[in-house]
KOLLODO-117661 format. One record per residue (C-alpha): y, x, z; residue in three letters. Coordinates in steps of 0.5 Angstrom, whole numbers, plus 2048, in hexadecimal, padded with zeros to 3 digits. Example, Ala and Ser with C-alpha at 12.3 -4.5 7.8 and 13.67 -1.06 7.14 Angstrom:
2
7F7819810Ala
7FE81B80ESer
END
This chain:
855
889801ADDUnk
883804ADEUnk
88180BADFUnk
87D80DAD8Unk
882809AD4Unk
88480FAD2Unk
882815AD1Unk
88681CAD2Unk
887820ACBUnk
882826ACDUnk
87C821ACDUnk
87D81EAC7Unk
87F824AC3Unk
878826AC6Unk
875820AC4Unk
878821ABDUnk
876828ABDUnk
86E826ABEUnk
86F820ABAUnk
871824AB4Unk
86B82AAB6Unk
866826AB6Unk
868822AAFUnk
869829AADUnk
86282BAAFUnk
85E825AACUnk
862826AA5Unk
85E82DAA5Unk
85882AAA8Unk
858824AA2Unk
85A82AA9DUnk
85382EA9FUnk
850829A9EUnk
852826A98Unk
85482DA93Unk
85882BA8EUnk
85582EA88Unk
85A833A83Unk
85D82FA7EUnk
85E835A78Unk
86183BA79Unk
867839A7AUnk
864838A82Unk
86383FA84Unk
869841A83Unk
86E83CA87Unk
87583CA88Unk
87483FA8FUnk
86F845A8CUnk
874847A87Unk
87A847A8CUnk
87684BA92Unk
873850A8CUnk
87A851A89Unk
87D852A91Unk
878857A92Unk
87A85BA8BUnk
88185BA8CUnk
88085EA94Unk
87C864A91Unk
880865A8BUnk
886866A8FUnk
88386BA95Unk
88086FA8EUnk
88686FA8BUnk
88A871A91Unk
885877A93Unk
885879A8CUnk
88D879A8CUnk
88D87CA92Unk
888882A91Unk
88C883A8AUnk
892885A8DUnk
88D88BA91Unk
88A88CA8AUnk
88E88BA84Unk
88E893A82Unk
886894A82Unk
88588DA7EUnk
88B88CA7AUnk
889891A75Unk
88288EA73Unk
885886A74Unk
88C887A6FUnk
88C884A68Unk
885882A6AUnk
88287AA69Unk
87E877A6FUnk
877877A6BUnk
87987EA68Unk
87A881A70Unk
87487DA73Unk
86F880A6DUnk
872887A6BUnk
86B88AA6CUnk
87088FA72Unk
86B890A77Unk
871893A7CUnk
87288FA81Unk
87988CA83Unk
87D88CA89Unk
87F886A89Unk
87D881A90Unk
87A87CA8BUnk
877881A85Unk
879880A7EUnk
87B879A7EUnk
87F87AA84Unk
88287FA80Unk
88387BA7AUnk
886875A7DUnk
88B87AA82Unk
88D87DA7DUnk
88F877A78Unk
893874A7FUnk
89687AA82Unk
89787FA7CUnk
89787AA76Unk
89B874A79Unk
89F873A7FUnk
89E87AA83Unk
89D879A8BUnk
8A0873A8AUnk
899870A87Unk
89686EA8FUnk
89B868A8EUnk
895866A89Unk
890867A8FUnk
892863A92Unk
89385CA8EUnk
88D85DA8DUnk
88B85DA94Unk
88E857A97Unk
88C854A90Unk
885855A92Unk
886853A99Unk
88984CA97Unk
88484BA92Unk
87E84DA98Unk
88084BA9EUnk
886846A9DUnk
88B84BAA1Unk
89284CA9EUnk
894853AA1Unk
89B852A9DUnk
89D84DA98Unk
89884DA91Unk
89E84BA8DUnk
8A5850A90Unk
8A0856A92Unk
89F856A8AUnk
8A6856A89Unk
8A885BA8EUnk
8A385FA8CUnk
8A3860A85Unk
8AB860A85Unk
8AA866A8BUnk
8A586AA87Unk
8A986AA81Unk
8AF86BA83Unk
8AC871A88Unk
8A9874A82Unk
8AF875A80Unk
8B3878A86Unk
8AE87DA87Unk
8AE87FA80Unk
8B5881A80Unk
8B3887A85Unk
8AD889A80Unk
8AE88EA7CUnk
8A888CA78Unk
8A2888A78Unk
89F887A7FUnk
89D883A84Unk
8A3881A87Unk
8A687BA81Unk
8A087DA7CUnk
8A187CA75Unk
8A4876A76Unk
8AA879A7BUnk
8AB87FA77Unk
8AC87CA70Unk
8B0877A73Unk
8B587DA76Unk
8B5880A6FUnk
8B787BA6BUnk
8BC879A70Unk
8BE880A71Unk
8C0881A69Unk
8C487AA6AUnk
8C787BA71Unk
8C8882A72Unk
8C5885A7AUnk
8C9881A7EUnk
8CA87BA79Unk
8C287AA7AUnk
8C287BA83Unk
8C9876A83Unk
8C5870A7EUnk
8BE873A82Unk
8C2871A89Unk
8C586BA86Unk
8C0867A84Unk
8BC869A8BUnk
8C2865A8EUnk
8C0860A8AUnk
8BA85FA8AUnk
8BA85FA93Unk
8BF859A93Unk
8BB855A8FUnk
8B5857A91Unk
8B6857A99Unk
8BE855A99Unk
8C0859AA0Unk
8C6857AA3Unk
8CA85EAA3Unk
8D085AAA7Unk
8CB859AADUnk
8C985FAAEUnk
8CF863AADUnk
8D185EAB3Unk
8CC860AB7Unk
8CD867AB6Unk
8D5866AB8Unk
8D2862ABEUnk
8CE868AC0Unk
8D386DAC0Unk
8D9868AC3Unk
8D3867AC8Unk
8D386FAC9Unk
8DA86FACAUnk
8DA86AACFUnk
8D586EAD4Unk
8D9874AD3Unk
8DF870AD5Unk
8DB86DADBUnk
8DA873ADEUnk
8E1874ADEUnk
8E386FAE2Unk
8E886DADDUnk
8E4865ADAUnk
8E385FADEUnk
8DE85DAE1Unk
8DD855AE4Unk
8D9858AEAUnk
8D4852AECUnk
8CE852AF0Unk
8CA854AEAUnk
8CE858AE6Unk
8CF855AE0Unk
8D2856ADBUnk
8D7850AD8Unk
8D9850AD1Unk
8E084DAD1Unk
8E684DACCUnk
8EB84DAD1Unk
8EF853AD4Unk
8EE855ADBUnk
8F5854ADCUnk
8F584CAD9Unk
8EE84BADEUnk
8F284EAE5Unk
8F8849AE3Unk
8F3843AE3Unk
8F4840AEAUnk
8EF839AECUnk
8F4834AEEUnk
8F2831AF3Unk
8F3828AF5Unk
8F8827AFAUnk
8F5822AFFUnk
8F881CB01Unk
8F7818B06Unk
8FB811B08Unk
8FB813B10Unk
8FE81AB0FUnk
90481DB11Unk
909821B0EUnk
907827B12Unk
901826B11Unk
902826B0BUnk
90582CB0CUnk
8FE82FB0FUnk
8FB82DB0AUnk
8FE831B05Unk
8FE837B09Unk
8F7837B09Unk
8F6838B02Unk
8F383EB04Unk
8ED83CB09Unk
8E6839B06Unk
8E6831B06Unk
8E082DB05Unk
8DE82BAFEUnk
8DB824B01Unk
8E2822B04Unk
8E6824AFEUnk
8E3820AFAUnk
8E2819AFEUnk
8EB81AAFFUnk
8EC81CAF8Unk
8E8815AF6Unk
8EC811AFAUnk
8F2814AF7Unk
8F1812AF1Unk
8EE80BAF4Unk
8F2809AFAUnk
8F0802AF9Unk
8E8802AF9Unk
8E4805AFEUnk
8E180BAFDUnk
8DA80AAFDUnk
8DA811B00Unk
8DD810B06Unk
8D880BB08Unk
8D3810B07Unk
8D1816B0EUnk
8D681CB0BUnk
8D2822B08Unk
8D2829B0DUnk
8D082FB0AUnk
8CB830B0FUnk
8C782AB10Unk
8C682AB08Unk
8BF82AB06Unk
8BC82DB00Unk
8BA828AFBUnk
8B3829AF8Unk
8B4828AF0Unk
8AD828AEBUnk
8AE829AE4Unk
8A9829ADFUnk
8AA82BAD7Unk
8A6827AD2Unk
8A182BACEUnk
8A382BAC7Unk
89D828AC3Unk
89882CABEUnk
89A82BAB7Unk
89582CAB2Unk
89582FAABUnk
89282DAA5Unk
88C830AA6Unk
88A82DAACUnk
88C826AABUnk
888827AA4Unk
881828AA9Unk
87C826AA4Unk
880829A9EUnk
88082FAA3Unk
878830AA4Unk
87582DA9EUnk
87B82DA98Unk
87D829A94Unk
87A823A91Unk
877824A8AUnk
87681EA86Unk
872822A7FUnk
86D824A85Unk
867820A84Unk
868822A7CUnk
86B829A7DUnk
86782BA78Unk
86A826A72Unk
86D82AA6DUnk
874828A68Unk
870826A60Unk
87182CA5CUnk
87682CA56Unk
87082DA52Unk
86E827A52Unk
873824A4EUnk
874825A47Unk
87882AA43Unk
87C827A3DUnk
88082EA3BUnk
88682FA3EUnk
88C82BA3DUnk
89082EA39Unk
89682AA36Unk
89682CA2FUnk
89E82AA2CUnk
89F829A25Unk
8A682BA24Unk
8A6826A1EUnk
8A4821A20Unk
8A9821A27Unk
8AF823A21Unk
8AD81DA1DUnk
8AD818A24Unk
8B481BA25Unk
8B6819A1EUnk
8B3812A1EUnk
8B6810A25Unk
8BC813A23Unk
8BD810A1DUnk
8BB808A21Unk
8C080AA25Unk
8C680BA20Unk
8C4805A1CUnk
8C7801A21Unk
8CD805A22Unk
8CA809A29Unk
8CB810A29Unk
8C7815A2DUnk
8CB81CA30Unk
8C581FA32Unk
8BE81FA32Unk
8B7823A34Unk
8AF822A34Unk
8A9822A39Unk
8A2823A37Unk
89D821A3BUnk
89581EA3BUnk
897818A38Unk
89E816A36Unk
8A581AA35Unk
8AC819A3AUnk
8B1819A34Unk
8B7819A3AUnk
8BE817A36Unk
8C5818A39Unk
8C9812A35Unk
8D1814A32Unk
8D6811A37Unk
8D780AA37Unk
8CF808A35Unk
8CD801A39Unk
8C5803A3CUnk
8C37FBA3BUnk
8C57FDA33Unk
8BF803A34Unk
8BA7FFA36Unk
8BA7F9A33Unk
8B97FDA2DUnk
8B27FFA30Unk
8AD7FBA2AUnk
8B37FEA25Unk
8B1805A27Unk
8A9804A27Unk
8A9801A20Unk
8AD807A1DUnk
8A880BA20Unk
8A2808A1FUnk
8A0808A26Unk
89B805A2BUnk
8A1803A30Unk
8A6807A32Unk
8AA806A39Unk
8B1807A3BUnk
8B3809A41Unk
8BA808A41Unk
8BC80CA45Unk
8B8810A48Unk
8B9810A50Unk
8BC816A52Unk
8BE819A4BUnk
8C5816A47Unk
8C0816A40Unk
8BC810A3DUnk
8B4812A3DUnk
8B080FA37Unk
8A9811A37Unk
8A5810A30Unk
89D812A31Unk
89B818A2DUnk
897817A27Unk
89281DA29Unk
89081AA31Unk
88D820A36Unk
88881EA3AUnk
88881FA42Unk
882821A46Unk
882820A4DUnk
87F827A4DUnk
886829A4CUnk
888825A52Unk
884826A56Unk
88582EA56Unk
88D82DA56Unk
890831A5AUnk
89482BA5DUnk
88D827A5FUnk
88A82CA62Unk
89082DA67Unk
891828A68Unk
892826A6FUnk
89281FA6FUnk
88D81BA73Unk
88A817A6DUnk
88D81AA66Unk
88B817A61Unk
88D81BA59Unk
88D816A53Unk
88F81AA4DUnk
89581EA4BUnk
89D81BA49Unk
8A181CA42Unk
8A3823A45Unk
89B825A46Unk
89C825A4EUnk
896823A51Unk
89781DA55Unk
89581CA5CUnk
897817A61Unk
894816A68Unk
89180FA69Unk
89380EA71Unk
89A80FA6EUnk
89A809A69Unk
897805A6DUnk
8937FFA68Unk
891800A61Unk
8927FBA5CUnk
88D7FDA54Unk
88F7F8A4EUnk
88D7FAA47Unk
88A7F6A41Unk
8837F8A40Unk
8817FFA3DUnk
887801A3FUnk
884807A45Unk
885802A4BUnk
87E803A4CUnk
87F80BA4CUnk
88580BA4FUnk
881808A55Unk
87B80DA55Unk
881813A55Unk
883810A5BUnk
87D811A5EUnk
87C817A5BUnk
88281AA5DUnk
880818A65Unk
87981AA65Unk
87B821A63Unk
87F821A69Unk
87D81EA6EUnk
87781FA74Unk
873817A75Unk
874818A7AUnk
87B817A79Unk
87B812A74Unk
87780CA72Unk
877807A6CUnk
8767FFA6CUnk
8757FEA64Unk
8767F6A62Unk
8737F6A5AUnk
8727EFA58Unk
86F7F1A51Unk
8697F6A55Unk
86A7FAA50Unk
8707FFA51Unk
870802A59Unk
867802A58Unk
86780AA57Unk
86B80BA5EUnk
864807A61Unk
86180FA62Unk
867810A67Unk
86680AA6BUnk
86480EA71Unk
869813A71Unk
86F80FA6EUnk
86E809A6EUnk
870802A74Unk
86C7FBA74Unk
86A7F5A78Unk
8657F6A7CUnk
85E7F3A7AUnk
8617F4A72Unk
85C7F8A6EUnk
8617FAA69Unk
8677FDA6BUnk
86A7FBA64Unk
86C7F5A65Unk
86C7F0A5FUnk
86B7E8A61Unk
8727E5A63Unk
86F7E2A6AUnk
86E7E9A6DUnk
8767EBA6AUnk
8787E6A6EUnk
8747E8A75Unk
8757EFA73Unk
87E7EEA73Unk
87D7EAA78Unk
8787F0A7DUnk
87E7F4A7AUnk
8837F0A7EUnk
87F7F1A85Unk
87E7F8A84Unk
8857F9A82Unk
8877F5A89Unk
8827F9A8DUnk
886800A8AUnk
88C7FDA8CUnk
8897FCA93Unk
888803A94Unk
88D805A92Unk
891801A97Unk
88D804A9DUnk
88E80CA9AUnk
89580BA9AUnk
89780CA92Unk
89980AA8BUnk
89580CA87Unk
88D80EA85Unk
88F815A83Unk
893816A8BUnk
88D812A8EUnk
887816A8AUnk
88A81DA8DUnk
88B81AA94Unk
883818A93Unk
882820A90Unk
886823A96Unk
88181FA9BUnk
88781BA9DUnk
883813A9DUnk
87D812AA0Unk
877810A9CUnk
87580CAA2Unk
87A807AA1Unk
878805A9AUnk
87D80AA97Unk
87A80DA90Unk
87C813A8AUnk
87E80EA85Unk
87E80FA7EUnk
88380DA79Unk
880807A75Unk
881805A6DUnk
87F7FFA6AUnk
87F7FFA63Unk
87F7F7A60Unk
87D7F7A59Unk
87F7F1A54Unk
8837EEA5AUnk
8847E8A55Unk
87D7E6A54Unk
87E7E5A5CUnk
8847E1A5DUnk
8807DCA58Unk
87A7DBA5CUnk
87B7DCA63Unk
8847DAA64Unk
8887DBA69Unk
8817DDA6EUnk
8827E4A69Unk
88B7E4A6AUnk
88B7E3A71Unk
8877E9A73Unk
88A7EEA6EUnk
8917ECA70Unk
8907EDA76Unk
88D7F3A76Unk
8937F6A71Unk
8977F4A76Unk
8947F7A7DUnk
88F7FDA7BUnk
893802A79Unk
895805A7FUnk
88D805A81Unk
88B808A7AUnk
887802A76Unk
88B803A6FUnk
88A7FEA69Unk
8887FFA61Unk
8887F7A5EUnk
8877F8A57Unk
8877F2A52Unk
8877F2A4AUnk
88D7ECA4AUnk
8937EEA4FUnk
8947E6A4EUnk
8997E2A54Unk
8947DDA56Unk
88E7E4A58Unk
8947E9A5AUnk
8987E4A5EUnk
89F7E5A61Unk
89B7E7A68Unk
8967ECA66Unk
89B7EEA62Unk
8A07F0A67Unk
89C7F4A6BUnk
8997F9A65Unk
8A07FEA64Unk
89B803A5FUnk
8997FFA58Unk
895803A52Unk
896800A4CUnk
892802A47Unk
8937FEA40Unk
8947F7A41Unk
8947F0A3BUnk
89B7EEA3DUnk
8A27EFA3FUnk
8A07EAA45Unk
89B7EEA47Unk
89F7F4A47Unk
8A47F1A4CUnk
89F7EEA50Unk
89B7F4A52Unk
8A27FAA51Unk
8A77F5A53Unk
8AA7F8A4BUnk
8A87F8A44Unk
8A57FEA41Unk
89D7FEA43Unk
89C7F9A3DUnk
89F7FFA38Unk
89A804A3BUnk
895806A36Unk
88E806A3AUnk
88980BA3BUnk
88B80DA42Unk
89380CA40Unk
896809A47Unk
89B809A4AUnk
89D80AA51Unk
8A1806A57Unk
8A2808A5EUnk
8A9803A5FUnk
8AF806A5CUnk
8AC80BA57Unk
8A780AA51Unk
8A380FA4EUnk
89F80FA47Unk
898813A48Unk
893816A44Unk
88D814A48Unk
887819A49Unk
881818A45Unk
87B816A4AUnk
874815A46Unk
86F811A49Unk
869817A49Unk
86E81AA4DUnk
86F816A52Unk
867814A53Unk
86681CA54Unk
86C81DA59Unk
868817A5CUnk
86281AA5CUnk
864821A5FUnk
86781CA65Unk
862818A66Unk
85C81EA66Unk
860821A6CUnk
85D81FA73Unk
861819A75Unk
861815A7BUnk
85C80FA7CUnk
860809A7AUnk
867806A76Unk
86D807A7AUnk
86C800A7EUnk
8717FBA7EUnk
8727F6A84Unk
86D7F0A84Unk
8707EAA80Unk
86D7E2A7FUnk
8717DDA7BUnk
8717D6A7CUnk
86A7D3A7CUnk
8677DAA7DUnk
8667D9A84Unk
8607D5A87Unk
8597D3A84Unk
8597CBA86Unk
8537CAA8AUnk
8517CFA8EUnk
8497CFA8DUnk
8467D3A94Unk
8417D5A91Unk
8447D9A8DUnk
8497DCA93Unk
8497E4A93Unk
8447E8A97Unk
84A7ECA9AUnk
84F7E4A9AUnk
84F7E4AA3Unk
8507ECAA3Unk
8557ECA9EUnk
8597E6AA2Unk
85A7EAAA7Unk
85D7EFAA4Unk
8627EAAA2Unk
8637E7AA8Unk
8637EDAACUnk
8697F0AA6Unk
86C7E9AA5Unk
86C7EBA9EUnk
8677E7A99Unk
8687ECA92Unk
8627EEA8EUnk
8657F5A8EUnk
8657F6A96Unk
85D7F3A95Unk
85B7F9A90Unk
85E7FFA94Unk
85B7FBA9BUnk
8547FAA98Unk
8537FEA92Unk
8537FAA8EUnk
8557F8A86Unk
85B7F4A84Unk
8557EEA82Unk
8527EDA88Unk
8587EEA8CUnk
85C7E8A88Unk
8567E4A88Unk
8567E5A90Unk
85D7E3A8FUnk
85C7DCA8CUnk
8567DAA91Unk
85A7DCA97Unk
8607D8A94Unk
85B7D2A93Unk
8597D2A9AUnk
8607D2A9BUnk
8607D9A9FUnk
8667DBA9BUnk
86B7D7A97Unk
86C7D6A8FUnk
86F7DCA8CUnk
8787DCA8CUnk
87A7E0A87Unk
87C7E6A89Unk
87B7E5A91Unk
8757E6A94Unk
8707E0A96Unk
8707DEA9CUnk
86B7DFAA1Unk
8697D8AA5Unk
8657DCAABUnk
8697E0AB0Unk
8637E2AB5Unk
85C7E3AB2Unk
8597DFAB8Unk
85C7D9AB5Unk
8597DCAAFUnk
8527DCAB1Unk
8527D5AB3Unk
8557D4AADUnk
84F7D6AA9Unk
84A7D3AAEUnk
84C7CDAACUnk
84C7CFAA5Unk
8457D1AA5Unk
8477D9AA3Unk
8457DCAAAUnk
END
């Protein structure tokens, strides 16, 4: 192996060490050059400026506090009389030209006065010091002692020394302050004087075992060990304790008496030999008393136990005393290796912080409510006679048919009303509801809906719509309590429940929406609140939309935000795609990124596009090796049955395989279609989308097809829905969202500084797409040889890796392409593989375009 093979630790930590300063210093350098200009306001005052100034603030106020405290103890009586009963601005501007003896003038003693003498007494220093480690944790990163416990310990602390010095008060001072002195009072009137000390005692016995837990037992210990340990020394000086005397004296620790320790005698191996005697036997007995030697003793007591085998021993020079050699023995310890906190492993998280994906738009601000329309609030007016008269009629349907009914109750909300009936014992639910279209011609009602039962209640739910429907803005939803703090990743609000909840539910949960309603029925609104509900929640640089609208006319107002929002295929002009074509290659360009997002998920060790972003944002994955922030991706498909008739499985096929694979890398689908027929909603989309809207729908077939249940064909429409995540399903009043509104929300975006170009989705070419047939030299690329280079040298034939290399824009690059494809340079296109490269060295290369006339 040879010598530089590798190198010791030191020197590459050195190397590593200037690597990163010289990385460092041509970063700073870079950043002189080319100032960033500030972007807003909101630039002067960064993260880290706020941070220093709030440190800085903290540190002062302590150290003013503590002086002006601290001087108040030496000065109460000269201030007080001028400081008592007296607000701050009333002190500060009395027009008293006097001057105050305290330390820090009048404010210091405003405010000592309120800690010491109005509050806890000599036990208000403990607020100094939170306020100190506060300031030096924000400032300078140091922990002096722990933020959370130090609160803890110190407020319990203050508290309760207030209240013990208090007792020995005899009126308001500096010792327990008001609050101490108070406190002892009342207790005093309640407990009696040593009721008040013994509860004070108690409780500062409790509040020492939580807080610091002491081990009394181990300490009692202790002190008897120190006094047993006195005792033993005064008896040593007696001659009276036992001593094992060695060379250096020490002291043994042995639960045996000194009695039981003489008895024990070694018992020493009596030796035989085949060749003595008995009396030499007799000698050898008598000889217990003389030294032996070890060596021997050991080879005789061998062959006694072995008499048969020769001792290995006896073949070897017997062992003298004298002629021993001492034995050099070297030893070495291992060094234990240097472990490494988060800290230090994270460096780059460590000098620059962490990766903030809002920072090419960090001035882009969430659309105001504003911008959405007031329609009143949504107040459900209940009229009392006519929910006594829909109780009246469904009881009486029920009574001609001999059911009866133990109990029933009302609940109104926006659109419909939950009659929740309880049967008498003995009632069959089937009977219930096969009376459903009884009920609704004696109410004379649009369509009523039986939930029988309602799940997790024992009762039977009949919704009848209201004769005066209320109206849901989405102004309302979106100013919910329940949307604004919501913690989803991509919560999206929809309309409100028969109870007038405001419902939300979070689209990476769901994971795939399937929309079907008739014409007219608010699909179309429904799909815009969705967008909505994200766009009021969500950074670009978080989310991105890929809009399919084949009838051109429903997604066009969401052109405005194409370069904040919006995803497309490289060289296409609209982000909005509207021909069939472009679907399928833009599902298809889907499917490669959602492999290349599994790629890296698998070299960042993870599962999921939420664990792989905050490994990215900690610095965790280097840019370097391709790795990148990934925002979630939500494809948006309009009239999905117009698609199935024109372009077939070429549309399935994709879609399918997106709803099976793209949730754990963050691509959601929304298909919506006005007919939720088996032959455009097929078994295999089907069984990958667990949510379903249902607005109202033409039959009872539709219903079952799109909720897997009937009921969405008894919905009244005007943004009537009805809801299913799986097991449960909901009957909502869908947020009213007018075009106007969604054009000005639109508009606000699409005015912010956004980025240069759409979200780009990898490049892909379907069948007949690639090549141009016969290759015309004179049309051949001024940039045709060096551009193949390029490719040979990266052996990678794309358009995009000729836009980043040479500059240039994704027309020329994919012309470029189709030549170098027509010199037979490159292979055809593969699908989602790259082409192949037919080149590996650029000598052979150029001999190559020699001989075509290009060089």
């Amino acid at each position: 192996m040879a010598d530089n093979e590798y190198k010791p630790k030191e020197d590459r930590i050195e190397e590593e060490l200037a690597g990163k300063t010289e990385k460092k210093s041509k970063k700073e350098k870079s950043k002189d050059e080319n100032p960033k200009p500030l972007s807003g306001l909101g630039a002067r005052f960064d993260k880290k400026k706020v941070k220093t100034t709030l440190g800085a603030i903290l540190i002062l106020l302590s150290f003013y506090l503590f002086l002006s405290c601290l001087s108040y103890l030496f000065t109460w009586t000269e201030d007080q009389d001028r400081v008592l009963n007296k607000g701050l601005f009333e002190f500060l501007f009395d027009g008293d030209e006097r001057p105050v003896q305290n330390w820090l003038g009048k404010f210091g003693a405003w405010t000592s006065h309120l800690l010491v003498f109005s509050w806890f007494g000599v036990a208000s220093f403990g607020m100094t010091y939170l306020l100190f480690i506060s300031g030096a944790r924000i400032l300078f990163n140091l922990t002096i002692t722990p933020i959370g416990k130090s609160y803890t310990v110190v407020t319990i602390l203050t508290v309760w020394t207030s209240v013990f010095l208090g007792f020995f008060s005899q009126s308001v001072n500096f010792l327990g302050g008001a609050f101490g002195f108070y406190i002892n009072q009342w207790l005093g009137v309640t407990l009696g004087r040593f009721g008040t000390m013994a509860l004070i005692l108690v409780v500062g016995y409790v509040i020492l075992v939580l807080l610091f837990n002491p081990n009394f037992s181990a300490l009692f210990d202790k002190l008897t060990r120190r006094q047993d340990d006195a005792e033993e020394e005064e008896d040593e000086n007696d001659g009276n304790l036992f001593r094992v005397e060695s060379e250096n004296d020490l002291n043994v620790v042995n639960t045996l008496r000194p009695e039981e320790i003489e008895e024990d005698e070694v018992v020493k191996p009596i030796l035989f030999d085949e060749n003595d005697t008995d009396e030499e036997i007799e000698d050898e007995e008598d000889l217990e008393d003389e030294e032996f030697d070890e060596s021997e003793l050991i080879v005789t007591y061998k062959k006694f136990l072995h008499p048969t085998e020769e001792s290995e021993l006896e073949k070897e020079e017997p062992l003298d005393s004298e002629e021993k050699h001492e034995v050099t023995f070297d030893f070495s310890t291992p060094e234990e290796e240097e472990l490494l906190d988060e800290e230090d492993l994270d460096d780059l998280r460590k000098e620059y912080g962490e990766y903030d994906p809002k920072l090419d738009l960090s001035s882009y601000v969430l659309p105001s409510i504003d911008l959405l329309k007031d329609y009143g609030k949504s107040i459900i007016s209940v009229n009392p006679q006519e929910l006594e008269e829909n109780k009246n009629k469904i009881v009486d349907t029920l009574s001609n048919y001999k059911i009866d009914i133990a109990h029933i109750s009302a609940t109104s909300g926006p659109t419909v009303t939950l009659y929740e009936i309880v049967p008498a014992p003995g009632i069959r639910i089937s009977k219930i509801k096969n009376l459903e279209d009884d009920i609704a011609l004696s109410l004379s009602a649009l369509g009523i809906r039986i939930i029988a039962p309602i799940p997790g209640k024992g009762t039977i739910g009949i919704e009848v719509p209201n004769s005066n429907p209320v109206m849901v803005s989405m102004r309302s939803l979106i100013a919910s309590e329940k949307f604004q703090n919501s913690d989803a990743e991509l919560p999206v609000v929809m309309g409100k429940t028969i109870t007038n909840e405001t419902f939300t539910f979070d689209l990476t949960k769901m994971p795939h929406l399937l929309v079907a309603g008739a014409t007219g029925q608010g699909k179309s609104v429904g799909l815009n609140a969705i967008l909505v509900s994200l766009l009021y929640k969500k950074h670009p640089a978080q989310v991105k939309f890929v809009l399919v609208d084949p009838k051109k006319v429903e997604l066009t107002l969401f052109n405005k935000i194409e370069r904040h929002f919006l995803a497309k295929l490289p060289g296409e002009e609209d982000a909005i795609i509207t021909d069939t074509s472009k679907v399928v290659n833009t599902l298809n360009s889907l499917c490669i990124e959602m492999d290349d997002r599994y790629a890296l998920l698998k070299e960042a060790s993870v599962r999921t596009i939420k664990e792989y972003n905050t490994k990215f944002i900690a610095r965790k994955l280097n840019p370097e090796k391709g790795h990148r922030y990934l925002p979630y991706i939500v494809v948006l498909i309009d009239e999905f049955a117009d698609l199935i008739m024109t372009a077939g499985k070429e549309v399935e096929h994709p879609i399918a395989r997106i709803a099976q694979l793209a949730r754990a890398i963050g691509i959601h689908l929304i298909v919506a279609t006005q007919r939720p027929s088996v032959n455009v909603i097929t078994g295999m989309i089907k069984a990958n989308f667990p949510a379903r809207i249902a607005f109202r729908v033409l039959s009872k077939i539709d219903s079952r097809t799109i909720l897997d249940a009937s009921g969405a064909d008894q919905l009244i429409g005007r943004g009537d829905m009805l809801i299913s995540t799986g097991s449960d399903l909901k009957r909502l009043q869908c947020g009213f969202l007018d075009t106007p509104e969604v054009e000005a929300i639109c508009e606000f975006i699409g005015e912010q500084r956004a980025y240069p170009s759409a979200f780009l989705l990898p490049e892909y070419v379907g069948e007949g797409g690639e090549g141009n047939g016969d290759l015309d030299m004179s049309e051949i690329d001024p940039m045709f040889a060096e551009a193949a280079r390029i490719v040979v040298i990266n052996q990678q034939g794309s358009a995009s890796l000729l836009q980043r290399k040479l500059k240039l824009g994704y027309n020329r690059a994919g012309r470029i392409v189709d030549q170098l494809e027509g010199m037979n340079i490159i292979g055809p296109f593969q699908g989602s593989k790259a082409r192949e490269v037919l080149f590996s060295d650029i000598e052979s290369l150029d001999e190559y375009m020699r001989t075509k006339g290009v060089l």
